[in-house]
N, CA, C and O atoms as a Tripos MOL2 file, in Angstrom:
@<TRIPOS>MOLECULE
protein
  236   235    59     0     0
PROTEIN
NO_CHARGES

@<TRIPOS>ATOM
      1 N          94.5260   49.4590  103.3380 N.3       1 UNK1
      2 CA         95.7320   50.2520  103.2220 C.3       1 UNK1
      3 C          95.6090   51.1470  101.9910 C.2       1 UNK1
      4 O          94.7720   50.9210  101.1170 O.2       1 UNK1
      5 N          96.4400   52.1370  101.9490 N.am      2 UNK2
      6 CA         96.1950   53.4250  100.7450 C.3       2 UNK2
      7 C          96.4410   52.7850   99.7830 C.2       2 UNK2
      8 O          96.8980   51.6710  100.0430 O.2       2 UNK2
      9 N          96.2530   53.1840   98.0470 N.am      3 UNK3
     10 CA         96.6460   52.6050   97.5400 C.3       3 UNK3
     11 C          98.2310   53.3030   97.3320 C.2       3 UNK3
     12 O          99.1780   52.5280   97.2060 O.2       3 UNK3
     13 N          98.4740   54.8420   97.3020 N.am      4 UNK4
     14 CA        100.0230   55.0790   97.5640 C.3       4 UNK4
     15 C         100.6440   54.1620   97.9090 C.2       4 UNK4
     16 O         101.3440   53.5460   97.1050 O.2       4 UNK4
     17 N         100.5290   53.7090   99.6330 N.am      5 UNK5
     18 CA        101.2910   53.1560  100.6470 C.3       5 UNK5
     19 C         101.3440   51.7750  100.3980 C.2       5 UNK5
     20 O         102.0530   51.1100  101.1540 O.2       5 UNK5
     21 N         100.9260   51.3830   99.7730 N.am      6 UNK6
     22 CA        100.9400   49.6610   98.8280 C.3       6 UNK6
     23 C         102.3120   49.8520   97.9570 C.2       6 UNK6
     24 O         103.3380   49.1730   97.9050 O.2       6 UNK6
     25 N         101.8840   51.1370   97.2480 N.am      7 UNK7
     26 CA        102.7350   51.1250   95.9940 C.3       7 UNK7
     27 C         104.6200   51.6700   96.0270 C.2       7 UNK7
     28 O         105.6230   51.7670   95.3190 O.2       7 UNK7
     29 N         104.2480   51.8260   97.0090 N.am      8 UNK8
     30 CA        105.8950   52.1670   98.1510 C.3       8 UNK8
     31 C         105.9170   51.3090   98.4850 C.2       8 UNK8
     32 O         106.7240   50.7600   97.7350 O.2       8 UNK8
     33 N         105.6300   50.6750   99.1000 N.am      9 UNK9
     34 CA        105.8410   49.2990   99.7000 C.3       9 UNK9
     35 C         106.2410   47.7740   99.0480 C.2       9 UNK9
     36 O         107.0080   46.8780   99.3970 O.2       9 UNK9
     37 N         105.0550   48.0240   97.6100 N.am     10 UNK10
     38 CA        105.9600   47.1900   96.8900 C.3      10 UNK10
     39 C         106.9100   47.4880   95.8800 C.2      10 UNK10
     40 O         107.3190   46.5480   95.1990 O.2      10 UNK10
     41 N         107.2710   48.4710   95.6970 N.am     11 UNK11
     42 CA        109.0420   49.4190   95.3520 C.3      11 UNK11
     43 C         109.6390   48.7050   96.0080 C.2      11 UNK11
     44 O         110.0490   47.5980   95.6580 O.2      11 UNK11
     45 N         109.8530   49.4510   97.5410 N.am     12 UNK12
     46 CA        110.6510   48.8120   98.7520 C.3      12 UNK12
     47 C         110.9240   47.4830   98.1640 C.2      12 UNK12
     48 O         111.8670   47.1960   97.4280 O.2      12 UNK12
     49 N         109.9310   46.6720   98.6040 N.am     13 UNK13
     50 CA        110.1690   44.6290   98.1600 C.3      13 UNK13
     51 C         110.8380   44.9610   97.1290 C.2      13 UNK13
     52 O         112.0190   45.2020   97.3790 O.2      13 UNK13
     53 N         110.4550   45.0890   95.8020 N.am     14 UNK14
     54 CA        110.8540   44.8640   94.9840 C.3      14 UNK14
     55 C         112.3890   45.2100   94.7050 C.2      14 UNK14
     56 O         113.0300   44.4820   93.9470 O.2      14 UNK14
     57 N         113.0120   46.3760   95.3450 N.am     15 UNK15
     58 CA        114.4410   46.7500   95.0380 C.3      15 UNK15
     59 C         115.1250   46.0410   95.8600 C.2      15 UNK15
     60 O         116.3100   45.7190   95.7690 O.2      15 UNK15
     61 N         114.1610   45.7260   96.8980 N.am     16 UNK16
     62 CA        115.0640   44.8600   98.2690 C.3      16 UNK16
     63 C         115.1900   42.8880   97.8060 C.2      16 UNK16
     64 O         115.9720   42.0110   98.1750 O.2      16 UNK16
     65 N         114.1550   42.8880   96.9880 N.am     17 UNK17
     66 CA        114.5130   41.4180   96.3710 C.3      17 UNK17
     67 C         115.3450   40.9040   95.2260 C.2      17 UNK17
     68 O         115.8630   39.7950   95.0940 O.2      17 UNK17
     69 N         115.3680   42.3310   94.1350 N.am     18 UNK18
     70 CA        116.6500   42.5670   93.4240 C.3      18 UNK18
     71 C         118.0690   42.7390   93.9230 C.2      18 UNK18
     72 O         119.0720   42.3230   93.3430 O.2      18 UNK18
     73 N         118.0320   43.4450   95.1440 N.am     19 UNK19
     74 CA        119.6010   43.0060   95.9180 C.3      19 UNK19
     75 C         120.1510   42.1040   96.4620 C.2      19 UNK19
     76 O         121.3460   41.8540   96.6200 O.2      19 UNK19
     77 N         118.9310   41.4190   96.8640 N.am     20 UNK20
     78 CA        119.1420   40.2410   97.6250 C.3      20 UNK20
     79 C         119.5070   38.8270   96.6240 C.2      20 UNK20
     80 O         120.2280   37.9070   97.0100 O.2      20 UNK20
     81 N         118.8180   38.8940   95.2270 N.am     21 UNK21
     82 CA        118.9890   38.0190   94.0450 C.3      21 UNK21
     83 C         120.7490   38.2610   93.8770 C.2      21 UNK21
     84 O         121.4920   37.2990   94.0700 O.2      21 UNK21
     85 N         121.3080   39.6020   93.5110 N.am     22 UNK22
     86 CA        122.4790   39.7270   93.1380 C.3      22 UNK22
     87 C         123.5440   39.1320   94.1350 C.2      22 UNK22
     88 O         124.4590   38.3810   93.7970 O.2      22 UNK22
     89 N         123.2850   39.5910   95.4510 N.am     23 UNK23
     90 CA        124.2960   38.7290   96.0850 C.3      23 UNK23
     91 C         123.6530   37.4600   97.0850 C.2      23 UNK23
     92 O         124.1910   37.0110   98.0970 O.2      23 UNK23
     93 N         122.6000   37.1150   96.6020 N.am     24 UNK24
     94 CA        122.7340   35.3400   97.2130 C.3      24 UNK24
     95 C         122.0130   34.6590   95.7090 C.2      24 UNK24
     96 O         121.2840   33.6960   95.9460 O.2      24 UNK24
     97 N         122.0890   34.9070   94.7530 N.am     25 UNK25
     98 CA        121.3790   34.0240   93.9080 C.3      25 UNK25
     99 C         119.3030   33.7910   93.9270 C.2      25 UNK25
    100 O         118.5270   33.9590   94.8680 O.2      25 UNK25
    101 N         119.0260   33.3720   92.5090 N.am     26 UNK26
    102 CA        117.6650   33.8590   92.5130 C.3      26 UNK26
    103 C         116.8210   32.5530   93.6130 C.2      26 UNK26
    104 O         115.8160   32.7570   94.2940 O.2      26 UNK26
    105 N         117.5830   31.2630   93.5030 N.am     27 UNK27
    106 CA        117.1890   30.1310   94.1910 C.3      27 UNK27
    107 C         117.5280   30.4230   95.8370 C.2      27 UNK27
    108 O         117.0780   29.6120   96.6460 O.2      27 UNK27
    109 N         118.0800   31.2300   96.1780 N.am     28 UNK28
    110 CA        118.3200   31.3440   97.7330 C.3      28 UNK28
    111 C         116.9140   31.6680   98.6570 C.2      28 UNK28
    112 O         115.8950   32.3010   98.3780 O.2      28 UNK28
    113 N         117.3800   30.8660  100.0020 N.am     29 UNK29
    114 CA        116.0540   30.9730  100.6060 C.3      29 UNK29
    115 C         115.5530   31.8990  101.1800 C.2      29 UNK29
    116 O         114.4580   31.9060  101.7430 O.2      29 UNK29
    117 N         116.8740   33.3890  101.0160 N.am     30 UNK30
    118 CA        116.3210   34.5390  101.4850 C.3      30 UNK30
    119 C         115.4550   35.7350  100.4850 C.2      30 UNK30
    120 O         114.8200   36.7620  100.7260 O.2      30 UNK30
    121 N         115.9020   34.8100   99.0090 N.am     31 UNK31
    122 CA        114.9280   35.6050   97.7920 C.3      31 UNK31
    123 C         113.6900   34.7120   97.4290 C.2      31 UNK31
    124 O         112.8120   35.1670   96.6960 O.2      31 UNK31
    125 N         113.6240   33.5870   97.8820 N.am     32 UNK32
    126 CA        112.1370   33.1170   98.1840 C.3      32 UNK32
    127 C         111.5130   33.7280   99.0860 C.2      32 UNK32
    128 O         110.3680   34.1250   98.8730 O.2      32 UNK32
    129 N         112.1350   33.9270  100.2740 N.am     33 UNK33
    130 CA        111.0440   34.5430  101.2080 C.3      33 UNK33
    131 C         110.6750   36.0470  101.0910 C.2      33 UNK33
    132 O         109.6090   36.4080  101.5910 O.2      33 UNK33
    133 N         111.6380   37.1430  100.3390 N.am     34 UNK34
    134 CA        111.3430   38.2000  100.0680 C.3      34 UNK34
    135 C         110.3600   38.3740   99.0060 C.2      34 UNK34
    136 O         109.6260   39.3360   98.7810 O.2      34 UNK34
    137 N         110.4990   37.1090   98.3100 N.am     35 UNK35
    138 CA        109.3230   37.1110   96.9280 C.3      35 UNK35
    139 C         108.2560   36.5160   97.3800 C.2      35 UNK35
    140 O         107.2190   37.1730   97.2820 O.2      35 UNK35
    141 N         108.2000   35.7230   97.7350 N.am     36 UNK36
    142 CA        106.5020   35.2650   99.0940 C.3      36 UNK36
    143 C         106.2450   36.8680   99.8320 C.2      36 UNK36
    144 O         105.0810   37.1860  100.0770 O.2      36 UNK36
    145 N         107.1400   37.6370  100.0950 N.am     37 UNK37
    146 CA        106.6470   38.6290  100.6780 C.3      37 UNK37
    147 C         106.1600   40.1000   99.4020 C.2      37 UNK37
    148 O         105.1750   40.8290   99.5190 O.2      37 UNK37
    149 N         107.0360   40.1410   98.4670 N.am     38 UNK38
    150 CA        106.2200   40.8750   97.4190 C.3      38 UNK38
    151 C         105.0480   40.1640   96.8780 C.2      38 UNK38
    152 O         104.0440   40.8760   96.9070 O.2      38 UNK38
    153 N         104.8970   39.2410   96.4990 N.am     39 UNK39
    154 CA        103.4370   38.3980   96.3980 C.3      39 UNK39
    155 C         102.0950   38.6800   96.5230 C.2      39 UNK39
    156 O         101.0870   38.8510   95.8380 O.2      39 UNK39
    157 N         102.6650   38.6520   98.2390 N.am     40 UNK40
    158 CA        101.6500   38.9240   99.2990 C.3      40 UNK40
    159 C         101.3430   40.8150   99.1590 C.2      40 UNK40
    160 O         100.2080   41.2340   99.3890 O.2      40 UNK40
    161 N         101.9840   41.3660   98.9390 N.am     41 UNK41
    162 CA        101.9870   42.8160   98.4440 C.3      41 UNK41
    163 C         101.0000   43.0540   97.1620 C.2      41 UNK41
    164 O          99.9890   43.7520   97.0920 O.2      41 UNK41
    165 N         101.5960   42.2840   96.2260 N.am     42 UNK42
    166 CA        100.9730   42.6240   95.1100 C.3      42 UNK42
    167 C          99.5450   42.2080   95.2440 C.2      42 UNK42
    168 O          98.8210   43.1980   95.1400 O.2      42 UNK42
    169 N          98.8350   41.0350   95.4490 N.am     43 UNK43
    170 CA         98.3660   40.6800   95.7110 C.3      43 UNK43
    171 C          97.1260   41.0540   96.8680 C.2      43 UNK43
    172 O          96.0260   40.5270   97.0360 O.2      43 UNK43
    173 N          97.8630   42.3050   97.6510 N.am     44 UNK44
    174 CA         96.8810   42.7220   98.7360 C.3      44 UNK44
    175 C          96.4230   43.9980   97.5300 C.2      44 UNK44
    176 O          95.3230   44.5420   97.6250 O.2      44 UNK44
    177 N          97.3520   44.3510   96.4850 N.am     45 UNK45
    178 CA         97.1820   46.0680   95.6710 C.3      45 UNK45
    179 C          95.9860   45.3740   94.6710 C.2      45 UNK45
    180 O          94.9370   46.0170   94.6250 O.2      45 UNK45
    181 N          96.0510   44.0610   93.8270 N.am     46 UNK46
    182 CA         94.7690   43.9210   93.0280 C.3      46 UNK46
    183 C          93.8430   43.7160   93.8430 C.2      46 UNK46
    184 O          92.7670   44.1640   93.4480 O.2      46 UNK46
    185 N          93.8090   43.0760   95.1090 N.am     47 UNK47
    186 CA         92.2270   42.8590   95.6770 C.3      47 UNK47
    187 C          92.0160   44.6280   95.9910 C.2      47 UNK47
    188 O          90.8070   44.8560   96.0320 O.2      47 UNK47
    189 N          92.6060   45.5380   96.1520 N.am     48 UNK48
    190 CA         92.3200   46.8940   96.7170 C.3      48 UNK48
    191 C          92.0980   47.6360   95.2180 C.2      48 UNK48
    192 O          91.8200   48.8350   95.2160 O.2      48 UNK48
    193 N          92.2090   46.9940   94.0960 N.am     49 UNK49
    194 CA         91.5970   47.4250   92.7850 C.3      49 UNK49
    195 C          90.9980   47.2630   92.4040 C.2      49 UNK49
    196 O          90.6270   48.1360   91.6200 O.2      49 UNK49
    197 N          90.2050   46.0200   92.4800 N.am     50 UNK50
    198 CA         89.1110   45.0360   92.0790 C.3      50 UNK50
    199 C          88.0750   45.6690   92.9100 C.2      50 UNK50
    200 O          87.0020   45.8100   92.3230 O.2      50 UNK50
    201 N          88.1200   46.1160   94.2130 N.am     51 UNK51
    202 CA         87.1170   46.3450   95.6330 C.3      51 UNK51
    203 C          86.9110   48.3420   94.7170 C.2      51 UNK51
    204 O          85.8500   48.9620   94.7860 O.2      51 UNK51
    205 N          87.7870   48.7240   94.2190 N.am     52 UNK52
    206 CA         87.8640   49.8850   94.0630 C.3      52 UNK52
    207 C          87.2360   49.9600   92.8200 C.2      52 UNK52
    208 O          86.8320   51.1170   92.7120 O.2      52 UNK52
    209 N          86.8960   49.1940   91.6410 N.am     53 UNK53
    210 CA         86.3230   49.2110   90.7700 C.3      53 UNK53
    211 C          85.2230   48.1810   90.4240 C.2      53 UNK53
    212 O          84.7980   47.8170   89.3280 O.2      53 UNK53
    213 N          84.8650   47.7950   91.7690 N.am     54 UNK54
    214 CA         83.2640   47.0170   92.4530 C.3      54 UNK54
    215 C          82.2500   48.3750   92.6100 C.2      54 UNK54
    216 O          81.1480   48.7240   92.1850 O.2      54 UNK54
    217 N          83.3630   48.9430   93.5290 N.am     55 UNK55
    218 CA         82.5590   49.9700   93.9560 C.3      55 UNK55
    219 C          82.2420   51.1840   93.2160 C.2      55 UNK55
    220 O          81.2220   51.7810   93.5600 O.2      55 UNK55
    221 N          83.1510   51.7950   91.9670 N.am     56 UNK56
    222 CA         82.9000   52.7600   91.3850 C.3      56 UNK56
    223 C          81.2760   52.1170   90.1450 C.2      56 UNK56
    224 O          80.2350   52.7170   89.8770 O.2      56 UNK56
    225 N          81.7780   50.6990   89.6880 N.am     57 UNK57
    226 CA         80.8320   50.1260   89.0390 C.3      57 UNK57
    227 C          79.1060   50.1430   89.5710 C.2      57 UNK57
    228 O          78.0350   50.1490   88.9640 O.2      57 UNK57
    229 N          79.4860   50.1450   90.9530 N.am     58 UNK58
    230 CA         77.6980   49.7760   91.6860 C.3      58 UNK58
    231 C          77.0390   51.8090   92.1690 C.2      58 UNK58
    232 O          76.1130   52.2580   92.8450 O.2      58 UNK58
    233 N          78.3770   52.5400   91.1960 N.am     59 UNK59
    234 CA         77.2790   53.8650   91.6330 C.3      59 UNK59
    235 C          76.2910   54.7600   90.2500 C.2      59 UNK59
    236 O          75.5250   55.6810   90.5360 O.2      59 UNK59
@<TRIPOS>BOND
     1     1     2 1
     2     2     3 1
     3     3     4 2
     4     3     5 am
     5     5     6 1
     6     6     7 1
     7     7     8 2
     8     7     9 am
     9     9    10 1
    10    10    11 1
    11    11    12 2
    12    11    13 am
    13    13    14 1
    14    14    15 1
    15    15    16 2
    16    15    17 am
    17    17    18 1
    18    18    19 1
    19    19    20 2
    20    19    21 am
    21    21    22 1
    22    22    23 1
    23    23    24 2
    24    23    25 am
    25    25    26 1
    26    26    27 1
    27    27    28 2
    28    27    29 am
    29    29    30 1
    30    30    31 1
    31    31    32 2
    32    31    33 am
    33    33    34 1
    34    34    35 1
    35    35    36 2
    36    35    37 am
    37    37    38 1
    38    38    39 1
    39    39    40 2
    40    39    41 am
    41    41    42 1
    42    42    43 1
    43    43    44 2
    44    43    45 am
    45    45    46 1
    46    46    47 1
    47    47    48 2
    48    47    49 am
    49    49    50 1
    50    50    51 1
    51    51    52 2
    52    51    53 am
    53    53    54 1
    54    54    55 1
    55    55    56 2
    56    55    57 am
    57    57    58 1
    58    58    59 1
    59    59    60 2
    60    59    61 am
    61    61    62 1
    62    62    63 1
    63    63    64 2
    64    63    65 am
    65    65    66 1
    66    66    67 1
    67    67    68 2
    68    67    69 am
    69    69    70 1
    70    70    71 1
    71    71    72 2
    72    71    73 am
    73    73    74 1
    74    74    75 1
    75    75    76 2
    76    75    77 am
    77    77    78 1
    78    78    79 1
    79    79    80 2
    80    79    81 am
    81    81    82 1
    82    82    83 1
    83    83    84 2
    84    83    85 am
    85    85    86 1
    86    86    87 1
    87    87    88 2
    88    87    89 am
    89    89    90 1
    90    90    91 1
    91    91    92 2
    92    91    93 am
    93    93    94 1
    94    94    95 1
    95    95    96 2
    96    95    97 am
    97    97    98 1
    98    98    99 1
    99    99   100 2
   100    99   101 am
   101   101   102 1
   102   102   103 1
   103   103   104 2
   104   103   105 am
   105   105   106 1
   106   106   107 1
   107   107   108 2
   108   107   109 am
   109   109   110 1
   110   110   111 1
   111   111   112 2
   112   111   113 am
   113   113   114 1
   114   114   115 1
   115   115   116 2
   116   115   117 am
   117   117   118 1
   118   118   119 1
   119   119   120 2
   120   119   121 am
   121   121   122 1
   122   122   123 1
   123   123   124 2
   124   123   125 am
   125   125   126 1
   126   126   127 1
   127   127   128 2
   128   127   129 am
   129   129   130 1
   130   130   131 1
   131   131   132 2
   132   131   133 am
   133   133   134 1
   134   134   135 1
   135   135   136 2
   136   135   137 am
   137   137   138 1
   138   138   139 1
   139   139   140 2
   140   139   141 am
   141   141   142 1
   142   142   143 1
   143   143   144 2
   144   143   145 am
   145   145   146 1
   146   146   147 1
   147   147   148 2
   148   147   149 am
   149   149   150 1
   150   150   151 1
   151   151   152 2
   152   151   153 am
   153   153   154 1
   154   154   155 1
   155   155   156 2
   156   155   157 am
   157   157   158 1
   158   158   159 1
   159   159   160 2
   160   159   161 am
   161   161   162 1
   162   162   163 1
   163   163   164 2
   164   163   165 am
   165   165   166 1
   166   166   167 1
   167   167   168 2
   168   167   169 am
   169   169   170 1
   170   170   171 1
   171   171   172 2
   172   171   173 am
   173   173   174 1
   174   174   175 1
   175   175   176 2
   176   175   177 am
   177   177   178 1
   178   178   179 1
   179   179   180 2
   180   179   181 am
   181   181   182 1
   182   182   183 1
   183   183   184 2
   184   183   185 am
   185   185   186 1
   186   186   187 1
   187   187   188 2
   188   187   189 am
   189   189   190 1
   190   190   191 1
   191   191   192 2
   192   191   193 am
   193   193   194 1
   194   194   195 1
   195   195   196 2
   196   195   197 am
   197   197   198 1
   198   198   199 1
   199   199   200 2
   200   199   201 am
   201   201   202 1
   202   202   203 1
   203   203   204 2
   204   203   205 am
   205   205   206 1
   206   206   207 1
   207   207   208 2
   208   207   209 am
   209   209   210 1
   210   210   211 1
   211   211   212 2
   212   211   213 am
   213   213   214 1
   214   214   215 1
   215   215   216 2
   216   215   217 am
   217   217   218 1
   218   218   219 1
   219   219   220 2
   220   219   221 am
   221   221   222 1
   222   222   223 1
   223   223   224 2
   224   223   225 am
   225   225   226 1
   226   226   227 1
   227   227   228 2
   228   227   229 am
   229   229   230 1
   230   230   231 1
   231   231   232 2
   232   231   233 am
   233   233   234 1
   234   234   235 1
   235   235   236 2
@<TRIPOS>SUBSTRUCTURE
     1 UNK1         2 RESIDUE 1 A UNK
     2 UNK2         6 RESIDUE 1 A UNK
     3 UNK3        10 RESIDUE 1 A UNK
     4 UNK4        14 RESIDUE 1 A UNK
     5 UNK5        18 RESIDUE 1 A UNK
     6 UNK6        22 RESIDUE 1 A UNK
     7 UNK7        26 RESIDUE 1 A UNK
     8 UNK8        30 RESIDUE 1 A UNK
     9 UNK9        34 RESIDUE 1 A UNK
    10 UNK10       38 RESIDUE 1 A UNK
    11 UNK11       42 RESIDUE 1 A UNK
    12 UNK12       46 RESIDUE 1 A UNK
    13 UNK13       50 RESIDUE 1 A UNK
    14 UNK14       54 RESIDUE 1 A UNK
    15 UNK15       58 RESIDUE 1 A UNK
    16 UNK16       62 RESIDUE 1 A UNK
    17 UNK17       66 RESIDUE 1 A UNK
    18 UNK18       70 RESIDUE 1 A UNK
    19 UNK19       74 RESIDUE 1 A UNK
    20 UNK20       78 RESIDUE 1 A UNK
    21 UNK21       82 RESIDUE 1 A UNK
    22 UNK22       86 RESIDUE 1 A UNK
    23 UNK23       90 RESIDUE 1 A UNK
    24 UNK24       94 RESIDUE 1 A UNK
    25 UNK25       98 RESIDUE 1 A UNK
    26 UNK26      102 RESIDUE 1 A UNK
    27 UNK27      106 RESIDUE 1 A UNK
    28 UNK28      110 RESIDUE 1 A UNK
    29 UNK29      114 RESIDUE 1 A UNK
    30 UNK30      118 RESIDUE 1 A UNK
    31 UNK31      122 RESIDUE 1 A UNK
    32 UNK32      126 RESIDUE 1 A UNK
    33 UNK33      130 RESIDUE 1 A UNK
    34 UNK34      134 RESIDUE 1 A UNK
    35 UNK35      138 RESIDUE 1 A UNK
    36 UNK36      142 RESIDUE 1 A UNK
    37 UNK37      146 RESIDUE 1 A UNK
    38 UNK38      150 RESIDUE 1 A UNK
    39 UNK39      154 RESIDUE 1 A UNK
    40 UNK40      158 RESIDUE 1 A UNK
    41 UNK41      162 RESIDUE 1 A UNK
    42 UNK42      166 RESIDUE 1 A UNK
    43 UNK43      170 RESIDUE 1 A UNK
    44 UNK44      174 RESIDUE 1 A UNK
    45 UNK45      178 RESIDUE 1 A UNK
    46 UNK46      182 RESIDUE 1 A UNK
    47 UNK47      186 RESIDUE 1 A UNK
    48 UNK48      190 RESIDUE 1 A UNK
    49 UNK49      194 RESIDUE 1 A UNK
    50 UNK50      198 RESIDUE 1 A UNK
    51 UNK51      202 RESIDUE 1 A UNK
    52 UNK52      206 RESIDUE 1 A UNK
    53 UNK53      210 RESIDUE 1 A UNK
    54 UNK54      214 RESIDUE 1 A UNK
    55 UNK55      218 RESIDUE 1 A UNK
    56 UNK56      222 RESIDUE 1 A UNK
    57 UNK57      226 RESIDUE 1 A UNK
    58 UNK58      230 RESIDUE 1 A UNK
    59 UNK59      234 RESIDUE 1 A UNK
């Protein structure tokens, strides 16, 4: 995936898990699962940085 379209994407999560904290609380099981889902975001953007500075390193 782009690295742009990562970085929108985890905006999106991220403002969408800050709203969701304010009106159900940070322990609710719908801001666990939105934060398992930024996670998984962030998480896909360092392996696509690490792969991106493997590769600038091996030229």
């Amino acid at each position: 995936m782009p690295k742009c379209k990562l970085l929108t994407l985890i905006e999106q999560k991220r403002m969408e898990l800050v709203d969701t904290v304010a009106k159900t609380g940070l322990n609710s099981a719908a801001a666990m699962k939105i934060s398992k889902e930024l996670d998984t975001l962030l998480n896909a953007y360092q392996r696509e940085q690490t792969k991106r500075r493997k590769q600038s390193a091996s030229r």
